[in-house]
NUTIZA-672174 format. One record per residue (C-alpha): z, y, x; residue in three letters; residue number from 1. Coordinates in Angstrom, 3 decimals, always signed. Layout:
N
((Z, Y, X), ALA, NUM)
...
This chain:
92
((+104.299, +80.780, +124.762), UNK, 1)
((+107.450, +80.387, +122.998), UNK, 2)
((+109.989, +77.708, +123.730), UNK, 3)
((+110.825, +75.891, +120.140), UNK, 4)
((+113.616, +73.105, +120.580), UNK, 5)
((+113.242, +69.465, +118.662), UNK, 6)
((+116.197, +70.534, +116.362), UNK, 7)
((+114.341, +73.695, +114.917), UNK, 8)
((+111.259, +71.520, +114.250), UNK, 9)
((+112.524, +69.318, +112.164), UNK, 10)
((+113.440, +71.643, +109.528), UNK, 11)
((+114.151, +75.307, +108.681), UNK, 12)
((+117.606, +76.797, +107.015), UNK, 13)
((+117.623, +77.867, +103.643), UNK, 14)
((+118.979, +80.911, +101.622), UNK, 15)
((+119.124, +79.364, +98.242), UNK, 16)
((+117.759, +76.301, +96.857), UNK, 17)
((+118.738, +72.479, +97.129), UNK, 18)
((+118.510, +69.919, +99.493), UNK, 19)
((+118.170, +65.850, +99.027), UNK, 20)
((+119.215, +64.000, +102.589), UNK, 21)
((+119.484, +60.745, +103.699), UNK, 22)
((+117.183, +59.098, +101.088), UNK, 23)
((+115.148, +55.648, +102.726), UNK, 24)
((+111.765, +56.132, +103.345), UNK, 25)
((+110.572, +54.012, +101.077), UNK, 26)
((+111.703, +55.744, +98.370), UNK, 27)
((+111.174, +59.192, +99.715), UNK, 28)
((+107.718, +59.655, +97.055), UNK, 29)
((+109.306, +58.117, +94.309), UNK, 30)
((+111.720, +60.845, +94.504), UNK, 31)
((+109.696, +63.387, +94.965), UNK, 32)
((+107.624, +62.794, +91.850), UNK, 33)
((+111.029, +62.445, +89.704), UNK, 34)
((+111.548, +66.108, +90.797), UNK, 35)
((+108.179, +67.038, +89.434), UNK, 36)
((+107.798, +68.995, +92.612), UNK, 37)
((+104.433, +69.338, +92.466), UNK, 38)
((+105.142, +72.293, +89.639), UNK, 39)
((+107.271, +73.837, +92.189), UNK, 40)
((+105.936, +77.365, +93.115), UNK, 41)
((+108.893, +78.167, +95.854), UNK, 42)
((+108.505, +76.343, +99.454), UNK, 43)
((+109.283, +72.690, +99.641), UNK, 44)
((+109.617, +71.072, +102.823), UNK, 45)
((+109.647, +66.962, +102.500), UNK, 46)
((+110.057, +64.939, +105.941), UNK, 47)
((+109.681, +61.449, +106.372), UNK, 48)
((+110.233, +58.694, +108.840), UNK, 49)
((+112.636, +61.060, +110.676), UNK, 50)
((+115.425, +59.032, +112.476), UNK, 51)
((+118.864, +58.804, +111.187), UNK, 52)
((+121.875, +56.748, +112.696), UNK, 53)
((+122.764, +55.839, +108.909), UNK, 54)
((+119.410, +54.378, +107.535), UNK, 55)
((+117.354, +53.946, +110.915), UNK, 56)
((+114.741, +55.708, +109.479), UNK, 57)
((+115.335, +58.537, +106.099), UNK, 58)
((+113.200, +60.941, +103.756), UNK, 59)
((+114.690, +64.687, +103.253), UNK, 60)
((+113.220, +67.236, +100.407), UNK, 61)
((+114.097, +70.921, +100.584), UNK, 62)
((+113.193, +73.474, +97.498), UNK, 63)
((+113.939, +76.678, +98.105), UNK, 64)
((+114.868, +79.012, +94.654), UNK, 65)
((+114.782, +75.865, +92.889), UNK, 66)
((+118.361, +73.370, +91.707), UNK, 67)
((+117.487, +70.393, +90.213), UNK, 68)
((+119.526, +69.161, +86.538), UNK, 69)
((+122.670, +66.951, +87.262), UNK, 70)
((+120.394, +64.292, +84.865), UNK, 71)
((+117.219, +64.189, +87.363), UNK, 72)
((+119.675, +64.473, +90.329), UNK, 73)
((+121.429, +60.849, +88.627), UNK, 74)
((+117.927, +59.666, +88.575), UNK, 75)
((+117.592, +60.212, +92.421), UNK, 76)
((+120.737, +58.196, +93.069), UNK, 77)
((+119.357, +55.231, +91.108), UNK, 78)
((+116.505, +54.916, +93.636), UNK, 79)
((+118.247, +56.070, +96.562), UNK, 80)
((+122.352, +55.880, +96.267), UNK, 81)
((+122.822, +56.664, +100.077), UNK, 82)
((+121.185, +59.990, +99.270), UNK, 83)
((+123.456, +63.259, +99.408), UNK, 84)
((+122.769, +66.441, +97.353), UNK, 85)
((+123.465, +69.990, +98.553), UNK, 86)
((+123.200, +73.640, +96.626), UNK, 87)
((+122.332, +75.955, +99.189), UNK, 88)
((+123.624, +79.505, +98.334), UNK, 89)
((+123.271, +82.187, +100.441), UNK, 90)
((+122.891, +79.428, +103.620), UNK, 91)
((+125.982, +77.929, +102.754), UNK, 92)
């Protein structure tokens, strides 16, 4: 059996695509249905309730392939204004 550390459980890297941190948990849903990512054919990995020194507790969304319009993006930050945004290109 392979050994698999906590730190490459929680999530895998993307190539392309964005990522949406740090957003409170009790928003995490709400943001996920402003992103309509239920039309989303690429993966999407969405975590919840993981820890975070910041928030105590925080939501993260990951859609590979996929970046978001600034306007949806600006209705993310409405609900969730500690959230942070990152294009993923190539990993980077």
């Amino acid at each position: 059996m392979t050994s698999i550390s906590k730190a490459e459980l929680a999530v895998a890297a993307l190539r392309n695509g964005t990522v949406i941190d740090h957003i409170p948990s009790e928003v995490l849903f709400k943001a996920v249905k402003i992103l309509g990512i239920e039309k989303v054919k690429s993966a999407v990995t969405i975590g919840n309730n993981l820890e975070s020194k910041k928030l105590g507790h925080k939501g993260i969304i990951k859609v590979a392939d996929v970046y978001f319009p600034e306007t949806t993006l600006n209705r993310i930050a409405l609900i969730a204004p500690s959230a942070v945004v990152n294009i993923i290109r190539d990993y980077e």
